[in-house]
C-alpha positions as MATLAB code, in Angstrom:
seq = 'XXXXXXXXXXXXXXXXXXXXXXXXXXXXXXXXXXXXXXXXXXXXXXXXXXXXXXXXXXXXXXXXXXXXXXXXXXXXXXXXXXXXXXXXXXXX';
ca = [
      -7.419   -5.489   -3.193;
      -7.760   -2.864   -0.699;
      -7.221   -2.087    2.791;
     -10.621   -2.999    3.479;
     -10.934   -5.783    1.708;
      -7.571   -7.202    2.905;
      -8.896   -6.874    6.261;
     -12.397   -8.751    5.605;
      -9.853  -11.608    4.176;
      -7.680  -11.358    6.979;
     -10.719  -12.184    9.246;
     -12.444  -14.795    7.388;
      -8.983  -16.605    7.263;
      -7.835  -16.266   10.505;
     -11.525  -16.863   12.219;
     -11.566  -13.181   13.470;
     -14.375  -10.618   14.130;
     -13.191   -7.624   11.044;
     -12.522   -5.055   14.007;
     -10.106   -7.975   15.913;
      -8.564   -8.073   12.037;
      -8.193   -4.638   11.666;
      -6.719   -4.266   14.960;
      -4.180   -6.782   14.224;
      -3.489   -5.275   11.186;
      -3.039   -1.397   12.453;
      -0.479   -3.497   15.153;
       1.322   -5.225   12.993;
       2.313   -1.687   10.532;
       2.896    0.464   13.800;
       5.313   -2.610   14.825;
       7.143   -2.447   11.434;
       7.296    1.154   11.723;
       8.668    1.560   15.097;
      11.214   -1.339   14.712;
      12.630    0.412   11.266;
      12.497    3.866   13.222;
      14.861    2.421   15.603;
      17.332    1.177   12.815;
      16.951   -2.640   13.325;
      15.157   -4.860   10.106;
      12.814   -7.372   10.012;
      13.357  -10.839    9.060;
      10.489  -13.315    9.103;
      11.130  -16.767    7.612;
       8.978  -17.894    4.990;
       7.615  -14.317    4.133;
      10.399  -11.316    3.272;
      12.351   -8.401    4.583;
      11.269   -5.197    6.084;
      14.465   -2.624    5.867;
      15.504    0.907    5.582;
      17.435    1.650    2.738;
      19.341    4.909    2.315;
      19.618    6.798   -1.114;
      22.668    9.060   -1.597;
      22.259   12.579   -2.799;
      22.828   12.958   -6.412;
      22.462   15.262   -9.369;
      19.374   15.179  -11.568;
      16.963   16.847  -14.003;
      14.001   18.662  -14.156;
      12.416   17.138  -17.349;
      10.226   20.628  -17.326;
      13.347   22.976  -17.126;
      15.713   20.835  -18.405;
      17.942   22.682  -15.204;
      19.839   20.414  -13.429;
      19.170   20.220   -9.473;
      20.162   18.399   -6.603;
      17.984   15.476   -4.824;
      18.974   14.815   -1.295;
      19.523   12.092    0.216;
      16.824    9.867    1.722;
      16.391    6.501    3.603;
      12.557    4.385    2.515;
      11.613    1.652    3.644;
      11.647   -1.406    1.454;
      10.557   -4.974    1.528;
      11.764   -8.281   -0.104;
       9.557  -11.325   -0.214;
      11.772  -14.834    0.776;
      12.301  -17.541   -1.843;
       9.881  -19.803    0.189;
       7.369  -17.369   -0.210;
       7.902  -16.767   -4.131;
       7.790  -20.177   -4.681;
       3.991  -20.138   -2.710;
       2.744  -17.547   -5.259;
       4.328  -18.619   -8.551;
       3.441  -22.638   -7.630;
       1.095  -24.077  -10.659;
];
């Protein structure tokens, strides 16, 4: 499924127009972003985890060169779906 298509479900779900869904949608990743910009997770019961997690630097390869080189370090964000949630999904 695409973005697109998310959206179109997203608004036949919820009983919105597909601009009010994509709206909601564009609000609710800006909101994510801005909240892990500033540090802070998200928990929301019954879904998952939004949080920054921070790589150290370390030594590695070029497969190509087979020089070694050295990756800096780097924060991504990362999310982890809730046990509640799982059990939604993987329910027969």
């Amino acid at each position: 499924m695409n973005k697109k298509q998310f959206i179109k479900a997203l608004a036949d779900k919820a009983n919105f127009t597909q601009k009010d869904a994509g709206i909601a949608f564009e609000a609710f990743a800006e909101t994510v972003a801005d909240v892990l910009k500033s540090g802070e997770k998200i928990c929301i019961d019954g879904f998952g985890t939004f949080e920054l997690k921070k790589r150290d630097a370390r030594e590695g390869i070029n497969p190509k060169t087979k020089e070694k080189i050295s990756i800096p370090s780097s924060v991504s964000p990362t999310f982890k779906f809730g046990a509640s949630f799982k059990n939604l999904v993987t329910k027969d």
